[in-house]
C-alpha positions as CSV (number, residue, x, y, z in Angstrom):
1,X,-48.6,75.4,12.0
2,X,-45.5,75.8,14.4
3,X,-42.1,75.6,13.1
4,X,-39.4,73.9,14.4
5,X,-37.6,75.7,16.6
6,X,-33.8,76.0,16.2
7,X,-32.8,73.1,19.1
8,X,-34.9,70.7,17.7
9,X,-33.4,71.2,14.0
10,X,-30.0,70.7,15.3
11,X,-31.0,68.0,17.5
12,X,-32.5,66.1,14.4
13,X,-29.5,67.2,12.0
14,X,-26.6,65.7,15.0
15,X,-29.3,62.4,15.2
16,X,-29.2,62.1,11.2
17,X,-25.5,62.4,10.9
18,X,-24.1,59.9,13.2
19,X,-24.8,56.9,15.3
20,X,-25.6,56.6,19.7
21,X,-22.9,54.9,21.4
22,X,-25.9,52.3,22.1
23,X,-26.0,51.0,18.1
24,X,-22.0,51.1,18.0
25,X,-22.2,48.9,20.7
26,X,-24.3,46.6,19.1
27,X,-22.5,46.8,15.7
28,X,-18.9,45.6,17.6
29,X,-21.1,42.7,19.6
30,X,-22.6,41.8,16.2
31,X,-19.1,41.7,14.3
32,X,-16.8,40.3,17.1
33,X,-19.4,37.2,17.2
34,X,-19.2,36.9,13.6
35,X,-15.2,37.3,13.6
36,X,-15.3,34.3,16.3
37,X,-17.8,32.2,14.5
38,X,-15.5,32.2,11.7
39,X,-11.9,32.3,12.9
40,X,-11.9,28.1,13.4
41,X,-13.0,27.6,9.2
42,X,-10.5,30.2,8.7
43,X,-7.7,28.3,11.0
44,X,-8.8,24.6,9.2
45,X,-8.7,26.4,5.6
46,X,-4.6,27.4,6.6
47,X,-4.1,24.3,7.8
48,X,-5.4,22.3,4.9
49,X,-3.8,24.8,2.7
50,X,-0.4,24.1,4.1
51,X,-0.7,20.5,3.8
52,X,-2.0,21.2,0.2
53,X,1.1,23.2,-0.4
54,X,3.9,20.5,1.2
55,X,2.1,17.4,-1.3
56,X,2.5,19.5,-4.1
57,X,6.2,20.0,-3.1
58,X,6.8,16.2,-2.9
59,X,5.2,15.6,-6.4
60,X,7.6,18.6,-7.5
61,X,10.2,16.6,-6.0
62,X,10.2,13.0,-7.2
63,X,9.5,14.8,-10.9
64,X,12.6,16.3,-10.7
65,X,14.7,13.6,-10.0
66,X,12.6,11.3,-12.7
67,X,13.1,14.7,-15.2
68,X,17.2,14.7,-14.1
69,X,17.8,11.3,-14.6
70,X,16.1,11.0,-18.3
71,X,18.1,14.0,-18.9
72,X,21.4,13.4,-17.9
73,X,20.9,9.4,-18.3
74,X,22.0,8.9,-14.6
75,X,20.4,7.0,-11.9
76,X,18.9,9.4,-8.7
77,X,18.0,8.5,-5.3
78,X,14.8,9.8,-3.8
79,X,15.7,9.4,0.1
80,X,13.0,10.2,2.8
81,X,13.6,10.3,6.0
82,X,10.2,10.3,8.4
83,X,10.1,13.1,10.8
84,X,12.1,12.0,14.2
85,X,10.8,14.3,16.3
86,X,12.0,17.6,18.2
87,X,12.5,20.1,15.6
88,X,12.7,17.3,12.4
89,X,9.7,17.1,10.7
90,X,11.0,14.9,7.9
91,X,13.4,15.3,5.4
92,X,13.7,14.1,0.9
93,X,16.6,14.1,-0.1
94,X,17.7,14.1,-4.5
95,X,21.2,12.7,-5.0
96,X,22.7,12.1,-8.0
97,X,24.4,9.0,-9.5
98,X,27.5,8.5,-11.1
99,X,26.1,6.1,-13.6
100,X,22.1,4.6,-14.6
101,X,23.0,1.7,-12.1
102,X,21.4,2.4,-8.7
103,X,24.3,1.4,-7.1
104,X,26.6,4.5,-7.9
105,X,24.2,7.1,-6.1
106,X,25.9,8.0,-2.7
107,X,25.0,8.1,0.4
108,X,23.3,11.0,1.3
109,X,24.8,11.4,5.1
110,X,28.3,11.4,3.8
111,X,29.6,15.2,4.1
112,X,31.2,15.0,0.8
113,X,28.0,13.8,-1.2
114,X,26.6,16.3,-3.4
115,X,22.5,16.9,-2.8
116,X,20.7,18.5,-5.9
117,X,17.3,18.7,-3.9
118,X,16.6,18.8,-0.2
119,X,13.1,19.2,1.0
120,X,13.0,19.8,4.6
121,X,9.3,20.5,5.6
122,X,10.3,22.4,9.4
123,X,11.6,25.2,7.2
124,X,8.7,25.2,5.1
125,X,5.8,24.0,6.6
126,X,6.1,23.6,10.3
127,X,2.6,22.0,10.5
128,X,3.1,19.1,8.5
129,X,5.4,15.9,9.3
130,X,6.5,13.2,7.1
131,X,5.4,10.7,9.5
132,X,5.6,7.0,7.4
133,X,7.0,5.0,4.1
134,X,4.8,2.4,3.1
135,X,6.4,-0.6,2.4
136,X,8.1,-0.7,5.6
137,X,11.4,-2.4,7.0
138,X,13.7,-0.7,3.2
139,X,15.3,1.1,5.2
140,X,14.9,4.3,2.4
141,X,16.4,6.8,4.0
142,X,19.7,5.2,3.7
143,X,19.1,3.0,1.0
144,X,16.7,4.9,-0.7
145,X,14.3,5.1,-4.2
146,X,16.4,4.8,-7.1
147,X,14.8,6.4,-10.0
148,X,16.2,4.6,-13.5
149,X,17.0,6.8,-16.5
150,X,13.7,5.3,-18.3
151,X,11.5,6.6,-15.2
152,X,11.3,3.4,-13.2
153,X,11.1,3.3,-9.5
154,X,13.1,0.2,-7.8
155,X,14.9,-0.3,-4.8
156,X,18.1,1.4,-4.1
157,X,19.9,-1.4,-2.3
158,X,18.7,-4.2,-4.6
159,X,18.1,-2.4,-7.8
160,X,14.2,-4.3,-7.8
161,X,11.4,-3.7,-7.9
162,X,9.4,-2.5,-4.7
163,X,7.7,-5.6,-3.2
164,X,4.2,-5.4,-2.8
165,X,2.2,-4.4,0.6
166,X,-0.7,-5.8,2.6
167,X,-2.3,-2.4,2.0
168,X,-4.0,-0.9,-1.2
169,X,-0.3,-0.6,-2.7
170,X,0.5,-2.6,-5.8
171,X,4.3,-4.2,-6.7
172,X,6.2,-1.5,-7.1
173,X,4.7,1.4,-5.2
174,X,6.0,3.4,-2.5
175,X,3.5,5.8,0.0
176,X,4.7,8.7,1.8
177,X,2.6,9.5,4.2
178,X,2.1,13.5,4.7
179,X,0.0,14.1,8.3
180,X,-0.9,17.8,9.7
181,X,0.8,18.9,13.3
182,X,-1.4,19.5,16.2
183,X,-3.5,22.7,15.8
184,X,-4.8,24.9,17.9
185,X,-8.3,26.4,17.6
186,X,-10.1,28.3,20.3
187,X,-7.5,27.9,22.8
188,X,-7.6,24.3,22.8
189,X,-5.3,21.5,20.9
190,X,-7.1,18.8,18.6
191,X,-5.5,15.6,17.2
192,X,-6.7,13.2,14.4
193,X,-5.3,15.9,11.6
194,X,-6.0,15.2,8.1
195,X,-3.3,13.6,5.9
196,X,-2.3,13.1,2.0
197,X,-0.6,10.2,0.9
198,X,1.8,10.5,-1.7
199,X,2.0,7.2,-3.8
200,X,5.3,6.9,-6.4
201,X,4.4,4.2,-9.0
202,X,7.0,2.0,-10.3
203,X,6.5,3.6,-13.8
204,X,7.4,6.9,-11.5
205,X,4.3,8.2,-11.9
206,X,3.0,10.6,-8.9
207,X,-0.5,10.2,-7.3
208,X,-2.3,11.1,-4.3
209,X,-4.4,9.3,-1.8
210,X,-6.8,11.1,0.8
């Protein structure tokens, strides 16, 4: 039987130990398509992260202020302010009271008013917009939500209760309505972004609504 001679070892040795330039090829095709297939789920999954992350932030919010005023027996105004465009994607504002009575919290544009929580989602989340207040026509972001020492949610001007809305809301609640920026995926911009809506009951509890 004839042996192999020495070429052909080495030549079946090299063809053991590594790969042609052909199947490398054909590994990077095989990888890049996959890579591509799934950068758009990856892109949604950040997006829908974010949003997750900003909603969160807004419940952490409103519990603070409900938490401070129990605490320190004082009234607090919740004051949102829907994005305006340009670089203002919407800003809450937590001001303190000088007494439970809604009408000693300040107004939160004065320079001299004290603010013991600002959420501004541009320097947070740049994808997501504080783009409504359900009721409508309160006026909250100068009036704002007065949160009562004993965890109700009324008007700020009025010191009432929050009428009720032609939507789902009951008496009482406020919606602030969270709504993702315009993404890009693939080269190419898409509207219609999903959106959380966070309702504050008048008993100041938090929920959310797809």
């Amino acid at each position: 039987m004839t042996r192999p001679t020495g070429r052909r070892r080495r030549k079946k040795a090299s063809r053991a130990n590594g790969y042609t330039l052909m199947e490398m090829m054909i590994v990077i095709s095989i990888v890049a398509a996959m890579a591509s297939m799934a950068l758009p789920i990856v892109q949604q999954f950040a997006i829908e992260n974010e949003l997750t992350r900003a909603t969160n932030k807004v419940f952490a919010v409103v519990r603070y202020a409900r938490v401070h005023a129990a605490m320190r027996t004082r009234a607090y105004g919740i004051f949102p302010a829907s994005a305006t465009g340009g670089s203002s994607n919407g800003v809450i504002t937590v001001v303190e009271g000088t007494s439970s009575s809604c009408t000693s919290i300040p107004d939160p544009n004065l320079p001299e008013t004290k603010k013991m929580n600002e959420f501004i989602l541009a320097d947070h989340f740049p994808s997501v917009s504080l783009v409504g207040v359900t009721p409508t026509g309160m006026n909250l972001a100068t009036k704002g939500i007065c949160v009562k020492p004993n965890g109700r949610v009324v008007r700020g001007d009025t010191g009432a209760a929050v009428p009720a809305d032609t939507s789902s809301l009951a008496a009482g609640d406020i919606k602030l309505e969270l709504e993702q920026n315009v993404k890009t995926v693939g080269g190419s911009e898409t509207n219609n972004q999903p959106s959380h809506k966070v309702v504050i009951g008048h008993n100041g509890d938090v929920s959310l609504e797809y």
